[in-house]
ZAGUDREN-323584 format. One record per residue (C-alpha): residue number from 1; x, y, z. Coordinates in steps of 0.2 Angstrom, whole numbers, plus 5000, padded with zeros to 4 digits. Layout:
NUM/X/Y/Z
...
END
This chain:
1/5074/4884/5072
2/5074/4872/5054
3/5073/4879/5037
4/5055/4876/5029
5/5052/4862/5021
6/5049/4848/5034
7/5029/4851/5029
8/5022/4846/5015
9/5025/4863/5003
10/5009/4872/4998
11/5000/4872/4981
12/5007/4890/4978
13/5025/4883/4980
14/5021/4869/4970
15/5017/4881/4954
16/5032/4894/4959
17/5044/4881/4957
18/5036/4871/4940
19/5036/4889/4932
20/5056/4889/4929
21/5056/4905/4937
22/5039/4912/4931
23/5037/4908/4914
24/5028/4891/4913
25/5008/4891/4913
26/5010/4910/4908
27/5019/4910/4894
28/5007/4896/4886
29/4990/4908/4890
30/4996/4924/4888
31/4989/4922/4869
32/4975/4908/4868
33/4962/4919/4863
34/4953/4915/4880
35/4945/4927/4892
36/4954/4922/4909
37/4969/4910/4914
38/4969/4897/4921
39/4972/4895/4943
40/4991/4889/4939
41/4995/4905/4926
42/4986/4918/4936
43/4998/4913/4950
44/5012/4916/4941
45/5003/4933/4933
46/5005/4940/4950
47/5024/4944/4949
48/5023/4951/4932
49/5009/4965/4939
50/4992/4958/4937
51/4978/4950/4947
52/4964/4941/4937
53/4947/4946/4944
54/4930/4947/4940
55/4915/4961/4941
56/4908/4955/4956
57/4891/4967/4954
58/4887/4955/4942
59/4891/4939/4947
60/4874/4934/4952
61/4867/4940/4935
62/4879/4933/4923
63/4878/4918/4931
64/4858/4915/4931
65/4860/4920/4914
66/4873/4906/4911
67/4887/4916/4907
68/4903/4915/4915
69/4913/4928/4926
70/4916/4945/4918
71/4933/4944/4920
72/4943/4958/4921
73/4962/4964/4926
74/4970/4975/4938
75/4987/4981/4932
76/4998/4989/4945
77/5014/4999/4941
78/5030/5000/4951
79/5033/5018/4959
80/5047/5017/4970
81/5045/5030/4982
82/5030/5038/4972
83/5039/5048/4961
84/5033/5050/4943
85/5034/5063/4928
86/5021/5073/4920
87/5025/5060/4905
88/5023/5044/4915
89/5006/5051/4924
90/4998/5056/4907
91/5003/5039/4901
92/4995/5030/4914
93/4981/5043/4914
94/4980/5037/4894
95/4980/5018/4898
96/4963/5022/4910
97/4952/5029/4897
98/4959/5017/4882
99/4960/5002/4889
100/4954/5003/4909
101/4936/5010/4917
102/4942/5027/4915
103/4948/5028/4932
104/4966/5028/4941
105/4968/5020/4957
106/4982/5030/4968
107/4987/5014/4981
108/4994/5017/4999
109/5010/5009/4994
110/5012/5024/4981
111/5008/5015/4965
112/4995/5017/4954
113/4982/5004/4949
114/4971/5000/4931
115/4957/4991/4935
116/4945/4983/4922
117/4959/4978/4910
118/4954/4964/4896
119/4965/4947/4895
120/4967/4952/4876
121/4975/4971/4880
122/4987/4965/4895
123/5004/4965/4884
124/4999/4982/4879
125/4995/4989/4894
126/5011/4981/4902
127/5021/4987/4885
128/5015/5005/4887
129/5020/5005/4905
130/5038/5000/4904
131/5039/5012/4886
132/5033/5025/4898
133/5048/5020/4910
134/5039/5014/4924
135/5036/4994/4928
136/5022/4982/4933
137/5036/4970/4939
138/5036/4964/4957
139/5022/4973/4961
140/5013/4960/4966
141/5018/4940/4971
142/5030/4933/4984
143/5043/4946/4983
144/5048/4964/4989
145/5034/4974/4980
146/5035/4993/4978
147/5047/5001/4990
148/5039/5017/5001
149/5051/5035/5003
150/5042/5050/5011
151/5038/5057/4994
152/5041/5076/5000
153/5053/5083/4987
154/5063/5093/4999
155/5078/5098/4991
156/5091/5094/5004
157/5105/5082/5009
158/5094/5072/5021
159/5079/5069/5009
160/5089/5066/4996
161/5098/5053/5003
162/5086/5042/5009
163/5075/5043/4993
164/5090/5037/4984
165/5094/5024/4997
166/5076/5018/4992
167/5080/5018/4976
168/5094/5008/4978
169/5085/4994/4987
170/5071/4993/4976
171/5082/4989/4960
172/5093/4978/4970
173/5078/4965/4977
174/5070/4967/4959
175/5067/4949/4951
176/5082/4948/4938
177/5075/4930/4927
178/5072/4935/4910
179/5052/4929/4910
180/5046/4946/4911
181/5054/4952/4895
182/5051/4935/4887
183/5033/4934/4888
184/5026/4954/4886
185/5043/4959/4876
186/5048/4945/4864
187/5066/4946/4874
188/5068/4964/4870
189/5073/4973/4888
190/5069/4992/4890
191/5082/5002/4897
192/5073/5007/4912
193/5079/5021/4927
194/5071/5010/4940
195/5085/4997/4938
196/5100/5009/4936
197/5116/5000/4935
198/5127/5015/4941
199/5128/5020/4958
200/5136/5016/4975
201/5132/4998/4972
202/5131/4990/4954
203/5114/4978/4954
204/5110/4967/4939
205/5095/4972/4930
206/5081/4958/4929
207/5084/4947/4913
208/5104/4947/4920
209/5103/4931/4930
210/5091/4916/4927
211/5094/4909/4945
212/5087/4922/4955
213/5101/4923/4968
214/5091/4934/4979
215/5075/4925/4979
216/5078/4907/4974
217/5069/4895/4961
218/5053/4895/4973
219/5054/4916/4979
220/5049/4920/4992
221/5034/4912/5007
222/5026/4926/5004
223/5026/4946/4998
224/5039/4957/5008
225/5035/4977/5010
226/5049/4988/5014
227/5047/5007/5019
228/5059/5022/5025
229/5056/5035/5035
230/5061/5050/5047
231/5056/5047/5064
232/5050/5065/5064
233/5037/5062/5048
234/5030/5042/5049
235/5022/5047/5031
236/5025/5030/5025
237/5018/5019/5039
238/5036/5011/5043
239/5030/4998/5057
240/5017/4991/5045
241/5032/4984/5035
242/5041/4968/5033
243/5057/4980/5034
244/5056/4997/5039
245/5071/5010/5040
246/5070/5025/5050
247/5083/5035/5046
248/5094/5043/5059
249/5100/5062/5057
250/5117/5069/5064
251/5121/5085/5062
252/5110/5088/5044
253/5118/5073/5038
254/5107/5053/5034
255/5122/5041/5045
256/5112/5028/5043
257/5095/5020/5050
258/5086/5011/5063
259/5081/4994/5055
260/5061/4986/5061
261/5058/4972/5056
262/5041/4960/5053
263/5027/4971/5050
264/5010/4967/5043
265/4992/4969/5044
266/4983/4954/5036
267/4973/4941/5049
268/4960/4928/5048
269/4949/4931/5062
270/4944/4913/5062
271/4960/4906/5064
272/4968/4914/5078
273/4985/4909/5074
274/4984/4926/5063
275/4984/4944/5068
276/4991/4960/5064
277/5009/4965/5069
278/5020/4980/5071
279/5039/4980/5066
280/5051/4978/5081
281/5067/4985/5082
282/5081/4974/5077
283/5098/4986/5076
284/5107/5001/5070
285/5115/5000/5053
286/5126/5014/5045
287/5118/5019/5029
288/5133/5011/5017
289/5126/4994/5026
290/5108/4997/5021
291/5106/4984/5006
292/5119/4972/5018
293/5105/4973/5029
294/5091/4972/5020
295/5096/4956/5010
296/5103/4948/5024
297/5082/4949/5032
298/5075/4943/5016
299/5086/4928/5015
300/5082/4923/5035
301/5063/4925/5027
302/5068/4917/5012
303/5074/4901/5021
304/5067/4900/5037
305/5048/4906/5032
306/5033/4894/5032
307/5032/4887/5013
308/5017/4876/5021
309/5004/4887/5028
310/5002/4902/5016
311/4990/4910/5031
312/5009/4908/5041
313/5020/4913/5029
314/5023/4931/5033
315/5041/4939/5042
316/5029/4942/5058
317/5025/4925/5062
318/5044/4919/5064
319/5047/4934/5074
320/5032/4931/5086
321/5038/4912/5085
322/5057/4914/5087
323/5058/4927/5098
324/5068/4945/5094
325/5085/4938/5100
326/5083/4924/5091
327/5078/4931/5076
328/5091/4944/5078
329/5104/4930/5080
330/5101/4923/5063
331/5099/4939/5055
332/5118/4943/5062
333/5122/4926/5055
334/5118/4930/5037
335/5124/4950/5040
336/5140/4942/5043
337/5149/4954/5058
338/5139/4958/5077
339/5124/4971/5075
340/5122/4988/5082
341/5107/4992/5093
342/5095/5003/5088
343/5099/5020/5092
344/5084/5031/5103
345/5074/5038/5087
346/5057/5035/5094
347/5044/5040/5079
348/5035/5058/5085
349/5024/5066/5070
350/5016/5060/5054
351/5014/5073/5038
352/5002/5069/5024
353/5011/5083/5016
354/4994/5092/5008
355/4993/5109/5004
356/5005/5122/4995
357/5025/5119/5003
358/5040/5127/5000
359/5055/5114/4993
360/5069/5121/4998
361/5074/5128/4981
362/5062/5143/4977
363/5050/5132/4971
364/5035/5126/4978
365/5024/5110/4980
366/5005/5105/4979
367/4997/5091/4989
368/4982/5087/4985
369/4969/5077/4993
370/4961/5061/4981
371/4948/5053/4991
372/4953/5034/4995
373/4964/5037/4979
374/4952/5036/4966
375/4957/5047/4952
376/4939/5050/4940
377/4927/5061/4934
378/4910/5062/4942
379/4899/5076/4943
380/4907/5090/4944
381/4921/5084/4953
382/4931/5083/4937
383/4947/5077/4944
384/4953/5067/4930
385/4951/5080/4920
386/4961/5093/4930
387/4975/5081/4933
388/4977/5079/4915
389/4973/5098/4912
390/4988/5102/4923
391/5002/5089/4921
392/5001/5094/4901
393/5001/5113/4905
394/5017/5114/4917
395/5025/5098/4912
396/5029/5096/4930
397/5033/5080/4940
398/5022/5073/4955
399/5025/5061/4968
400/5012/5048/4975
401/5010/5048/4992
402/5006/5031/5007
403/4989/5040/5009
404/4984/5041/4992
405/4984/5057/4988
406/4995/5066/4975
407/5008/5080/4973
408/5010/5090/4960
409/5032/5097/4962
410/5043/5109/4956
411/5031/5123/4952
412/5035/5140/4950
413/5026/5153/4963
414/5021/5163/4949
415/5009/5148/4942
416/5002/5147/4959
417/4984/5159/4955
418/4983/5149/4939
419/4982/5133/4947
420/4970/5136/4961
421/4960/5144/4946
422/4960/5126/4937
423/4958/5117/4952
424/4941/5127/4956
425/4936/5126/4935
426/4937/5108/4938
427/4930/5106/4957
428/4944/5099/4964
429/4948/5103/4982
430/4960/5107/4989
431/4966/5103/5008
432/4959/5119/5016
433/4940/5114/5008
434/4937/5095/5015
435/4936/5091/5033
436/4950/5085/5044
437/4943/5068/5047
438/4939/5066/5030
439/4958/5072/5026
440/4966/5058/5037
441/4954/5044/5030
442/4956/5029/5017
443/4950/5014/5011
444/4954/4998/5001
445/4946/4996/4986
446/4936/4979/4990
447/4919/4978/4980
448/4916/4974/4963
449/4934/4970/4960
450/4945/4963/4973
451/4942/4944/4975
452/4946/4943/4991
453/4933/4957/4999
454/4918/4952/5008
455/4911/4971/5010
456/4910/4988/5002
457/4925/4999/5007
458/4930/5011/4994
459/4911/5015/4988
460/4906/5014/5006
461/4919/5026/5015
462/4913/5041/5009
463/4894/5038/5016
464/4904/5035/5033
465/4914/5051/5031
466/4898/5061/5027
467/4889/5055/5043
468/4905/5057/5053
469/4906/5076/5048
470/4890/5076/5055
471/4892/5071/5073
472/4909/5078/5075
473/4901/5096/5070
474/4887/5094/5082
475/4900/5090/5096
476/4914/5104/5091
477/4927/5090/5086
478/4929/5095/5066
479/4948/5098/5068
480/4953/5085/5079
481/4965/5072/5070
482/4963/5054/5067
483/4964/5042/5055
484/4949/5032/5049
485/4954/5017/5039
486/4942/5005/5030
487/4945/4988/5020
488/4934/4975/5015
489/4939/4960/5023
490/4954/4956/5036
491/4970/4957/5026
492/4970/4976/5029
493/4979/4982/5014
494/4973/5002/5020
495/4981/4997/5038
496/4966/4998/5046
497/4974/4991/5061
498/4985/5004/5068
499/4973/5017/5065
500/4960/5027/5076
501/4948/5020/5070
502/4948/5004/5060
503/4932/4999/5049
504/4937/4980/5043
505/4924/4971/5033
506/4917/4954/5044
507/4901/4947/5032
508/4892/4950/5016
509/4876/4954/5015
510/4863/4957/4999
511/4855/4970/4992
512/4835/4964/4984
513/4841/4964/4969
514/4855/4949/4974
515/4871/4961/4972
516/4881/4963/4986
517/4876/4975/4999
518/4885/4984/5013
519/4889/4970/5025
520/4894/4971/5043
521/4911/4977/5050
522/4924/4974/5065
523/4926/4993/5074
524/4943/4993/5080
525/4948/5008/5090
526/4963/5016/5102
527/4976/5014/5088
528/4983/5032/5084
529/4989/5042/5069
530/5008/5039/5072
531/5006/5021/5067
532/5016/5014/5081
533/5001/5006/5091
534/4989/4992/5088
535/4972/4995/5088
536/4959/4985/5099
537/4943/4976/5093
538/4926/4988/5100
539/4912/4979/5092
540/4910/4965/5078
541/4898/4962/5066
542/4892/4980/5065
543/4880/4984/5051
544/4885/4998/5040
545/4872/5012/5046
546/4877/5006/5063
547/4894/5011/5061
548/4892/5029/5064
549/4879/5027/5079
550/4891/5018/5087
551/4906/5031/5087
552/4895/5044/5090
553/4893/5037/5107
554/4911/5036/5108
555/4916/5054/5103
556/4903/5060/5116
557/4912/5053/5129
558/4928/5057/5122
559/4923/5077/5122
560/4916/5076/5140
561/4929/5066/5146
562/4946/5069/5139
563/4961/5076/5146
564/4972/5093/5139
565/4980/5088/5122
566/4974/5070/5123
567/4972/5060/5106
568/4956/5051/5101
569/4966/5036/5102
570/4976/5039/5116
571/4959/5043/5126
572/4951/5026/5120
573/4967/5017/5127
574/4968/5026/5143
575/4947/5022/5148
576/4947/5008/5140
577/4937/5000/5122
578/4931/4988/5131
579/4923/4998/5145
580/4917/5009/5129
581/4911/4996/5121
582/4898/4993/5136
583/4893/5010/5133
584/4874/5009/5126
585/4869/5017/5107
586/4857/5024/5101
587/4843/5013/5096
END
């Protein structure tokens, strides 16, 4: 085990290193009067919030008619643990109609996303968002991005504690060079509740120290995910992580938490030194000790991660190349006294926490389901609108959740006719009116905005859904749960992998017109809505309308064939994908 460095560093290192912690090739562009950055500054745009894309439904047009890219920003906020006032939503909600496409994007690492943002309205939109007391700092780049918490605003000890826990860990890995405020604020900081200096542990707020002790002139290999969790409610995902912590419960009171290490979705199917990877349990820490913990893993990834081969760079790969006692080892080394194992806290239930629910102090809360986050008005699904409608009547806070969807908290029972009357007013639906496959689906958002996808997802998904509704109707398996997940290409940022059914992007394809049609897709199946199981590859290069077909062949067998109480994913393990694979389809 050497620290990187004995390879020749990659081009991204190269940049993170020559922009003196984030500020060169930005600063210079922020303000040139151009319509994009440059490769080096859009780099460094990354930590700051930002990914510079393009409108990819028009690429082939603009550039027949010799024009270049319609470049366009996504903006993405920092919401630690998804929790957000009627203020901070209605500002957000304000930035998508002045300066975005008049659409909010609920991500699955409770954030929300702006997309279609112009170069010239970027220090605005990042203004607004700090002003509104949220952040678009380290939501993006090689460091810890937003931090997930099971969002359910349960008024007790337990819940409490972890979300502030979360809260505490976020604001202690937040960058801390003074770029940020330098290039959007002129120097001037914002007082800002996500960095809270008072606490059991005093962190510095970013702008407090220009060497970055955490994170080092050249950050991080790559980007590092934290969640928490309760092994009873896996809401958050916590084995898709870099870091999970599952939180151990003795006698009503948080003791501390069961720490998972090296979790993460994104592959290259052509270069199978890639592949998707569950956390593995690495020790038992006393909650005092979470942040101990926590920095003493980043630093082993900070040091010891592949600065080469960004496709390498990842927690997983020194894990799957080291060994678990190994990698233990060295994490005890920079912990700095033996490691605990983990206790027995095997993960047993998932909550999306939809529908009306009691808090725990005579109030109530309101999940309601966004499909594949979108927040937009179309037709008469008005549910911009009705966000907007209801967040400015009841003043009320909300909290974002890992599957896109959003709560509306603290409401009084009284309100509670008034607000189904609003929700209907503005055709919104609630839990009890969509279908329980379409409940536990998402998706990426891939085409026209995300560089990296080579298929429909977001736009796509909801076709899937419709055909899927279908089938399961016709074969009495509407209220069966499972989780369909969809992306547009391999880096699985809807964690497609550990799903029921996984829908990943594999090749483009055309419409006649030269825009991009719906492409094929890798079916993964026998992952399972608890999180805690890898999916197996079905069938590749699927096209679109075939998707459908193809699980229908599989649900058949599954409702002549299953046993009492058995999962859809559990059953596809137990005969096998590949033996379902052989299975023939419909023509």
């Amino acid at each position: 085990m050497e620290p990187s460095g004995g390879a020749k560093p990659s081009k991204a290192e190269a940049i993170k290193v020559a922009s003196q912690y984030l500020k060169t090739f930005l600063a210079e562009e922020v303000h040139d009067g151009q319509t994009h950055f440059s490769e080096n500054a859009a780099v460094v745009l990354k930590f700051h919030g930002s990914y510079q894309q393009d409108d990819r439904d028009h690429r082939t047009q603009f550039k027949r008619e010799g024009k270049e890219k319609g470049f366009q920003f996504m903006v993405r906020t920092r919401v630690v643990g998804g929790k957000i006032t009627a203020q901070q939503y209605l500002a957000v909600d304000k930035l998508a109609m002045t300066v975005g496409n008049n659409t909010i994007r609920i991500t699955t690492r409770q954030e929300f996303q702006l997309h279609g943002v112009a170069k010239q309205d970027l220090t605005s939109t990042i203004r607004a968002v700090n002003e509104s007391l949220l952040s678009t700092l380290a939501t993006c780049g090689d460091v810890e991005r937003n931090v997930l918490c099971c969002p359910a605003p349960i008024h007790d000890s337990v819940h409490e504690a972890m979300q502030a826990d979360a809260d505490r860990w976020a604001s202690h890995c937040a960058p801390r060079a003074s770029s940020y405020w330098d290039i959007w604020f002129d120097g001037e900081k914002i007082e800002n509740p996500l960095f809270p200096t008072a606490g059991p542990i005093l962190v510095p707020t970013p702008g407090d120290d220009p060497t970055e002790p955490i994170y080092g002139k050249a950050f991080l290999p790559r980007k590092f995910k934290t969640a928490f969790a309760f092994p009873n409610d896996n809401c958050t995902d916590v084995q898709a992580n870099d870091l999970g912590c599952v939180a151990i419960v003795e006698n009503g009171t948080l003791v501390g938490y069961n720490i998972l290490a090296g979790g993460g979705m994104g592959t290259t199917p052509s270069a199978q030194k890639t592949f998707p990877f569950l956390g593995v349990p690495i020790c038992y820490v006393d909650r005092a000790d979470v942040i101990k913990i926590g920095e003493a893993i980043i630093k082993v990834f900070r040091d010891y991660g592949n600065r080469s081969d960004r496709k390498r760079a990842r927690l997983k790969y020194i894990i799957h190349d080291w060994g678990v006692p190994a990698f233990r080892a060295k994490v005890e080394e920079y912990f700095g006294q033996p490691l605990a194992d983990p206790k027995d806290a095997p993960i047993t239930d998932v909550d999306d926490h939809l529908g009306w629910n009691e808090q725990g102090d005579g109030k109530l809360f309101l999940g309601l389901p966004v499909e594949n986050g979108r927040i937009k008005d179309e037709g008469s699904l008005r549910l911009a609108s009705g966000l907007r409608a209801l967040f400015s009547k009841y003043q009320v806070a909300g909290r974002l959740t890992c599957q896109q969807s959003l709560m509306l908290i603290d409401l009084d029972p009284a309100w509670r006719a008034d607000i189904e009357a609003t929700l209907q007013e503005y055709g919104i639906a609630t839990v009890e009116q969509i279908s329980t496959v379409r409940r536990w689906s998402m998706a990426c958002p891939a085409l026209p905005t995300c560089g990296l996808a080579v298929t429909e997802s977001e736009r796509a998904l909801p076709t899937i859904m419709d055909q899927l509704e279908v089938e399961l109707a016709k074969l009495g398996l509407e209220n069966d749960r499972f989780t369909v997940r969809m992306t547009g290409c391999p880096n699985g940022c809807a964690r497609p992998y550990n799903s029921d059914i996984g829908l990943v992007g594999r090749s483009a394809s055309k419409n006649p017109d030269g825009t991009p049609g719906p492409g094929t897709y890798t079916i993964f199946l026998a992952g399972r809505t608890l999180g805690d199981r890898l999916n197996i590859e079905f069938k590749d290069y699927v096209p679109f309308d075939r998707v459908v077909p193809e699980l229908a062949v599989v649900f058949a067998r599954y409702k002549a064939e299953r046993l009492a109480e058995e999962t859809f994913g559990d059953f596809c393990l137990r005969i096998g994908v590949e033996e379902l694979a052989g299975e023939p389809s419909p023509a």
